[in-house]
LUMLOGU-715939 format. One record per residue: residue number from 1; residue in one letter; x, y, z negated of N, C-alpha, C in turn. Coordinates in steps of 0.2 Angstrom, whole numbers, padded with zeros to 4 digits. Layout:
BEGIN
GUFI|n|res|n_px|n_py|n_pz|ca_px|ca_py|ca_pz|c_px|c_py|c_pz
GUFI|NUM|a|X|Y|Z|X|Y|Z|X|Y|Z .
...
REM end
This chain:
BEGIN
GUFI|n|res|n_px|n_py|n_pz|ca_px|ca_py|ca_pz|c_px|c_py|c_pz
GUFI|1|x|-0095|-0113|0026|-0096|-0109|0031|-0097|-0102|0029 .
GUFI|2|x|-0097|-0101|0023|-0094|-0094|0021|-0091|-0087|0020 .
GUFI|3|x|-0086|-0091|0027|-0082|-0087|0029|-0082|-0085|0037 .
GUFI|4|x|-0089|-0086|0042|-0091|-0082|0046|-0091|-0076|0044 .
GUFI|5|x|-0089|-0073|0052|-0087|-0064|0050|-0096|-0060|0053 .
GUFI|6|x|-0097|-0057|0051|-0103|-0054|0052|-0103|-0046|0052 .
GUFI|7|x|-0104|-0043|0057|-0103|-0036|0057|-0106|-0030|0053 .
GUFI|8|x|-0104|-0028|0052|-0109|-0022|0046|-0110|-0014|0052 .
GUFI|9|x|-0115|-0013|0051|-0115|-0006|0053|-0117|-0001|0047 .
GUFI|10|x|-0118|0007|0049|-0119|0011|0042|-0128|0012|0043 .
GUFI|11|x|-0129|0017|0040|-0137|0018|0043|-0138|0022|0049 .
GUFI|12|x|-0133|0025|0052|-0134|0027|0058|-0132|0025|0063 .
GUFI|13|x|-0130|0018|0061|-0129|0012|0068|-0121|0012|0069 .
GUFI|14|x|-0117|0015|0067|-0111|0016|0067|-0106|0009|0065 .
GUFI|15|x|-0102|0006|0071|-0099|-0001|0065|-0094|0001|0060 .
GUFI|16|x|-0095|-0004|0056|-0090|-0002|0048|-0085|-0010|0047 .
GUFI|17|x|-0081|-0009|0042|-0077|-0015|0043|-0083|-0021|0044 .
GUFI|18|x|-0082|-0028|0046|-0084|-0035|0044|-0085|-0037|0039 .
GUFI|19|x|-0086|-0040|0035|-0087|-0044|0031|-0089|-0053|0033 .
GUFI|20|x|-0090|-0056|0027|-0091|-0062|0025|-0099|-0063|0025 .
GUFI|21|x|-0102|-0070|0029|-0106|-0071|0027|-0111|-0070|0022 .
GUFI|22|x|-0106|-0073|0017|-0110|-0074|0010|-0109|-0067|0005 .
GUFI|23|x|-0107|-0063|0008|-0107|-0057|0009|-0112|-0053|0008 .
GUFI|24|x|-0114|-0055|0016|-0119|-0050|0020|-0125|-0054|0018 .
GUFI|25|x|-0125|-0061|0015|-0134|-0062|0012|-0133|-0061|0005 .
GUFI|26|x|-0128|-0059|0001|-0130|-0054|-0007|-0132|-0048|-0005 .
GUFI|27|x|-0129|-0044|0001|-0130|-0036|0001|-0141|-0038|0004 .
GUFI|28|x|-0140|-0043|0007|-0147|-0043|0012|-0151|-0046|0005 .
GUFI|29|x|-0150|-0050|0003|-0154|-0053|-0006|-0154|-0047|-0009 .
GUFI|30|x|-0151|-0042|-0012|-0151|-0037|-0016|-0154|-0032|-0012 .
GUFI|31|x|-0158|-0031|-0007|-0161|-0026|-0005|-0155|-0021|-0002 .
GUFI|32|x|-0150|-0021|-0002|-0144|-0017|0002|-0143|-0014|0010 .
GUFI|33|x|-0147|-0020|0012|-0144|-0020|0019|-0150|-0027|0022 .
GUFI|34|x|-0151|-0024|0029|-0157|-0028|0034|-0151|-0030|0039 .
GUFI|35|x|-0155|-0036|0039|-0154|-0040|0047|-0156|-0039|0053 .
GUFI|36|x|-0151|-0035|0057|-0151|-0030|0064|-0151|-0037|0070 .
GUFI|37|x|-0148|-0044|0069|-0148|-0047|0073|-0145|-0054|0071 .
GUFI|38|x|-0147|-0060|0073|-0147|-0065|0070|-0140|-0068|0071 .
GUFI|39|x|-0140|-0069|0079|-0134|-0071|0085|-0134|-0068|0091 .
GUFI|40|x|-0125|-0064|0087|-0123|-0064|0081|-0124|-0060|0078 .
GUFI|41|x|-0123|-0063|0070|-0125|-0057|0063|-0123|-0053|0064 .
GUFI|42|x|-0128|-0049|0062|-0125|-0040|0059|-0129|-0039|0057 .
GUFI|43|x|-0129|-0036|0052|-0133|-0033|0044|-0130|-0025|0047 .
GUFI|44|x|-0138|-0020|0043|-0134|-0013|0045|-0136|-0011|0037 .
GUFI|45|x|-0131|-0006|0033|-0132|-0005|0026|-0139|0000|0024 .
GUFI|46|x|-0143|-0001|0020|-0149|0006|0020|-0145|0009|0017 .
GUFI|47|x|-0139|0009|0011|-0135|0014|0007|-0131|0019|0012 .
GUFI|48|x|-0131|0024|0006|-0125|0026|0012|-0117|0026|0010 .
GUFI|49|x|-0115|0027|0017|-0108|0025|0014|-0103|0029|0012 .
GUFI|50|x|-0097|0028|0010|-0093|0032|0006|-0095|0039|0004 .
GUFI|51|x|-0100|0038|-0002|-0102|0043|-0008|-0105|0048|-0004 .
GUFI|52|x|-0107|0047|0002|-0114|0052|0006|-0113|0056|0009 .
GUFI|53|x|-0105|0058|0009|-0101|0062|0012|-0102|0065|0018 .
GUFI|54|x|-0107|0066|0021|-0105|0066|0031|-0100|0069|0034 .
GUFI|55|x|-0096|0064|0037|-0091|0067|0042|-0092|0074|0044 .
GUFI|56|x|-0099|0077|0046|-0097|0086|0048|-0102|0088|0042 .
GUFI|57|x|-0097|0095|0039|-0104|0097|0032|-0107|0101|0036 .
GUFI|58|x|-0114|0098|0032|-0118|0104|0035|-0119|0111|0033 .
GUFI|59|x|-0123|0115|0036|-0122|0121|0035|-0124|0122|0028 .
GUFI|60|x|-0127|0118|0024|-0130|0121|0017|-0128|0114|0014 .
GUFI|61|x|-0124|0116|0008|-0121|0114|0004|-0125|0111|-0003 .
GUFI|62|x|-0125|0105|-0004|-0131|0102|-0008|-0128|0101|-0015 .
GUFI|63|x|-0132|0104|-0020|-0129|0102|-0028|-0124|0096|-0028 .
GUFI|64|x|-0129|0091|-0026|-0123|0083|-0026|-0117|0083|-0023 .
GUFI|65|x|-0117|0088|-0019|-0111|0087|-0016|-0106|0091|-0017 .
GUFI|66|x|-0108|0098|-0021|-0102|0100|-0025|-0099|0099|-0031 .
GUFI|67|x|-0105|0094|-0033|-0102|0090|-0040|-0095|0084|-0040 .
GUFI|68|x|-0098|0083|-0031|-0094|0076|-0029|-0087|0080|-0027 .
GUFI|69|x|-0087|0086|-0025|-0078|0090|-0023|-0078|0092|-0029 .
GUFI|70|x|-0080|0093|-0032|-0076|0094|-0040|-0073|0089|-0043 .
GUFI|71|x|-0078|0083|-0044|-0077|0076|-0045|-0068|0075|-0042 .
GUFI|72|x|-0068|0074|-0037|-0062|0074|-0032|-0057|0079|-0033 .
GUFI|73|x|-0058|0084|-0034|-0052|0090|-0036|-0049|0088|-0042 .
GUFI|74|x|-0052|0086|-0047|-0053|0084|-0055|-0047|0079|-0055 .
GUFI|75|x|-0049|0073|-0052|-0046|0066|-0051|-0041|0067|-0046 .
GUFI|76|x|-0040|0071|-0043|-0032|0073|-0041|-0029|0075|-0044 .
GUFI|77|x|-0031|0081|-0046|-0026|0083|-0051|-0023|0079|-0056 .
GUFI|78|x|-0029|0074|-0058|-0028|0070|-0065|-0022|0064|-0061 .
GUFI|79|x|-0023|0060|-0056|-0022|0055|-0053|-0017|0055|-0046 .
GUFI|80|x|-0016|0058|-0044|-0013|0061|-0037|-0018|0059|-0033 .
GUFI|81|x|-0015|0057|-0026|-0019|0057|-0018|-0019|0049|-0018 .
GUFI|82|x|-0018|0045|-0020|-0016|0036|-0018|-0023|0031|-0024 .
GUFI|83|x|-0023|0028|-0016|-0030|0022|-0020|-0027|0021|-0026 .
GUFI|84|x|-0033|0021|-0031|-0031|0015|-0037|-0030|0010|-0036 .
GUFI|85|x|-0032|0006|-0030|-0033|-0001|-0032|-0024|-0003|-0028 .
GUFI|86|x|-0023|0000|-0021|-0018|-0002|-0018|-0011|0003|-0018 .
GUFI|87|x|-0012|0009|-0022|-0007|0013|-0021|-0006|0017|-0016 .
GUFI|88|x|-0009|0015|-0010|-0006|0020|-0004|-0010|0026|-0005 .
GUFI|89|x|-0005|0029|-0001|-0010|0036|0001|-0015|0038|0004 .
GUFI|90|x|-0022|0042|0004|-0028|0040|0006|-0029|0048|0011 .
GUFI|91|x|-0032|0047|0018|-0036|0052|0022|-0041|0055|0017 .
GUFI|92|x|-0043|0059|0019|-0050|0063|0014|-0057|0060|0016 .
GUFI|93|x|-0056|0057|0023|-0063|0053|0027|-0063|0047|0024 .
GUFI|94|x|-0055|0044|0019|-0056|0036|0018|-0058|0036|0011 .
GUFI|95|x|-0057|0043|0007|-0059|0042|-0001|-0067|0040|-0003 .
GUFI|96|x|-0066|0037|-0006|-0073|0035|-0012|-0070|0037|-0018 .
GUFI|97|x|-0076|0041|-0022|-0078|0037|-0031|-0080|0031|-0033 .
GUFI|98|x|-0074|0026|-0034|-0077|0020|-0040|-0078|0022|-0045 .
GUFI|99|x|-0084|0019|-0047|-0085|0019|-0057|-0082|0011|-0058 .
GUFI|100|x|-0073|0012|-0063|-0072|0005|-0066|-0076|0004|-0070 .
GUFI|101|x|-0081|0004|-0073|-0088|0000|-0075|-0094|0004|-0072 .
GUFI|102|x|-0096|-0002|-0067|-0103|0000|-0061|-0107|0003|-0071 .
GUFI|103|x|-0113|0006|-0064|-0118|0011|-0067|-0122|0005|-0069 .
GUFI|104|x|-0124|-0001|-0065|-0129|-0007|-0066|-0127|-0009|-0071 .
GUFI|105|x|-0117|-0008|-0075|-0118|-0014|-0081|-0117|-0008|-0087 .
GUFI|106|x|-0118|-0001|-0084|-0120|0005|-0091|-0114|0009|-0089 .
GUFI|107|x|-0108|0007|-0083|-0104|0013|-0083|-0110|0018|-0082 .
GUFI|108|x|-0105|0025|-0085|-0106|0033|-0081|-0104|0035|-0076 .
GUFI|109|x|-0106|0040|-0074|-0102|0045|-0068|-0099|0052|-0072 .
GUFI|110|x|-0093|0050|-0076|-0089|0055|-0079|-0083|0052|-0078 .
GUFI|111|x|-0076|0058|-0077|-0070|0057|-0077|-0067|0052|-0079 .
GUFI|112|x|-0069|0050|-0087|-0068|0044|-0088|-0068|0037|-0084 .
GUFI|113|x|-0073|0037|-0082|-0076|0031|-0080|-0074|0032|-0070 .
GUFI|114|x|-0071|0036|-0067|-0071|0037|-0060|-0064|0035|-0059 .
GUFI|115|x|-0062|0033|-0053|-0057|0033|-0049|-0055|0033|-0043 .
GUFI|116|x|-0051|0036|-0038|-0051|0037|-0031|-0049|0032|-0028 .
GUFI|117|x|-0053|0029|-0022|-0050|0022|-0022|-0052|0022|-0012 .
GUFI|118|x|-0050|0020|-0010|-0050|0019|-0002|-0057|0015|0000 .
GUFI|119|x|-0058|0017|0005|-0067|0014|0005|-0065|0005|0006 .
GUFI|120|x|-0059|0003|0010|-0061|-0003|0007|-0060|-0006|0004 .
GUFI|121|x|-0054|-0002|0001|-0053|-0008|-0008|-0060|-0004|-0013 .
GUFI|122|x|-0062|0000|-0014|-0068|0000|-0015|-0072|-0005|-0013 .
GUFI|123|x|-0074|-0007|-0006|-0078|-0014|-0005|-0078|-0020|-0009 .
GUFI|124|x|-0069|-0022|-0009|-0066|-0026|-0011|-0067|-0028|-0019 .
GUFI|125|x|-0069|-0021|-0021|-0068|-0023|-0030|-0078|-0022|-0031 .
GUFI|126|x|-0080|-0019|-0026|-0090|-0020|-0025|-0090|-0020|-0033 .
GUFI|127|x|-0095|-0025|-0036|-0097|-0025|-0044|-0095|-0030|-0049 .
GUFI|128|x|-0087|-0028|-0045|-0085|-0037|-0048|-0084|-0033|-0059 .
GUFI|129|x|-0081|-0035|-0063|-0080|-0035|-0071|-0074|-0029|-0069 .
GUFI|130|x|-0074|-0024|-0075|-0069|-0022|-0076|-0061|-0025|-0074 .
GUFI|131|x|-0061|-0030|-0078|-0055|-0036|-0080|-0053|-0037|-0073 .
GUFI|132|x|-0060|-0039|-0068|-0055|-0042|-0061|-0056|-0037|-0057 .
GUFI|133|x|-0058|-0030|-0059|-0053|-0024|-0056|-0047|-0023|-0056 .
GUFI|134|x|-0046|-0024|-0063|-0039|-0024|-0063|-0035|-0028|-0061 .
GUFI|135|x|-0035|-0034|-0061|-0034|-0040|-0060|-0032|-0039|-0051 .
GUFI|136|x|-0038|-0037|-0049|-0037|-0035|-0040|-0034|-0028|-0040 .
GUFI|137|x|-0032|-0024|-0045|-0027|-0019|-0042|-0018|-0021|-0044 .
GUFI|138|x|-0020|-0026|-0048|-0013|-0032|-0048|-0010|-0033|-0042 .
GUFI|139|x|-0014|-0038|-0039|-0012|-0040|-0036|-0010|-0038|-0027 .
GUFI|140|x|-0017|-0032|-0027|-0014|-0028|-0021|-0007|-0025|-0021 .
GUFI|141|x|-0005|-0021|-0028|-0001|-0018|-0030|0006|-0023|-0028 .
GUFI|142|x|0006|-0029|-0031|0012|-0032|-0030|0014|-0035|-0023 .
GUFI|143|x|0008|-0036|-0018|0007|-0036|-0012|0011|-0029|-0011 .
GUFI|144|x|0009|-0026|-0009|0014|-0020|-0008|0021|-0019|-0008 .
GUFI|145|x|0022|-0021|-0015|0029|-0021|-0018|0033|-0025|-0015 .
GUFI|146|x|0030|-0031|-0014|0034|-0037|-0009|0035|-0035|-0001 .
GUFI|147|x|0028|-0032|0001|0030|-0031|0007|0037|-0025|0008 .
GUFI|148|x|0035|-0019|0006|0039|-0014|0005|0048|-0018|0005 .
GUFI|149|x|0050|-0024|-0001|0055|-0026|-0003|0057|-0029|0005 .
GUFI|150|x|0051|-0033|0007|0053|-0037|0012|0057|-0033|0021 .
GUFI|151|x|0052|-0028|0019|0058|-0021|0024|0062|-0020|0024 .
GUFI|152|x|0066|-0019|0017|0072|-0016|0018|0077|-0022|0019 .
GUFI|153|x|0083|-0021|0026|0087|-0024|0028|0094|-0026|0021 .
GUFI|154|x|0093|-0027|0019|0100|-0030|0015|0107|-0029|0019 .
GUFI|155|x|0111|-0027|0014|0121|-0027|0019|0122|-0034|0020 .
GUFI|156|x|0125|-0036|0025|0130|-0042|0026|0136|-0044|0022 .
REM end
């Protein structure tokens, strides 16, 4: 039963993608996210999402947050405009910083350790090992390559 979809909102009540059950009771077991409604589920997240960013800046520009657009100028430069995980091209509302090693298992928040990634495939790779990050930028990536192949019309 695992695989019940359960809706997520942000903190300001806003819906966000879906998720999985068993999902929504590690985010709600880890202190992440409360239980807005039983039936049917929906968890709302206490964090905030993608990197804290608000959609309209405010008037007065917060240290954090011009660490976080240098962060971002930095890792273009370094890396172009396209998710790590999937390669597509990414809107400026859909960027996230990943740390490929989380802060919980001793990553940093240095160049090194960041990458640009799309707020879902972020979800997607959440706190999983180095290894099965990379492992799930595999396979996104070849998903891609085959979709891409499967478009192009072949001659008769």
């Amino acid at each position: 039963m695992g695989q019940a979809v359960v809706s997520v909102l942000d903190q300001s009540g806003d819906r966000l993608a879906n998720c999985t059950k068993d999902r929504a009771d590690a985010l709600v077991n880890k202190g992440q996210a409360e239980v807005v409604s039983d039936c049917p589920l929906v968890i709302r997240l206490k964090r905030v999402t993608g990197n804290g960013v608000p959609p309209s800046l405010p008037s007065v520009i917060t240290e954090s947050q011009k660490k976080r657009a240098s962060r971002l100028r930095a890792l273009r430069l370094r890396d172009g405009n396209e998710c790590f995980y999937c390669g597509v091209s990414m809107e400026s509302e859909d960027i996230t910083l990943e740390h490929l090693l989380s802060l919980k298992d001793g990553g940093a928040t240095n160049l090194a350790n960041l990458v640009l990634a799309h707020r879902h495939c972020n979800e997607k790779a959440a706190d999983l090992p180095v290894i099965a990050k990379i492992k799930l930028r595999e396979n996104l990536r070849s998903r891609k390559s085959r979709d891409v192949a499967c478009a192009v019309e072949l001659p008769i």
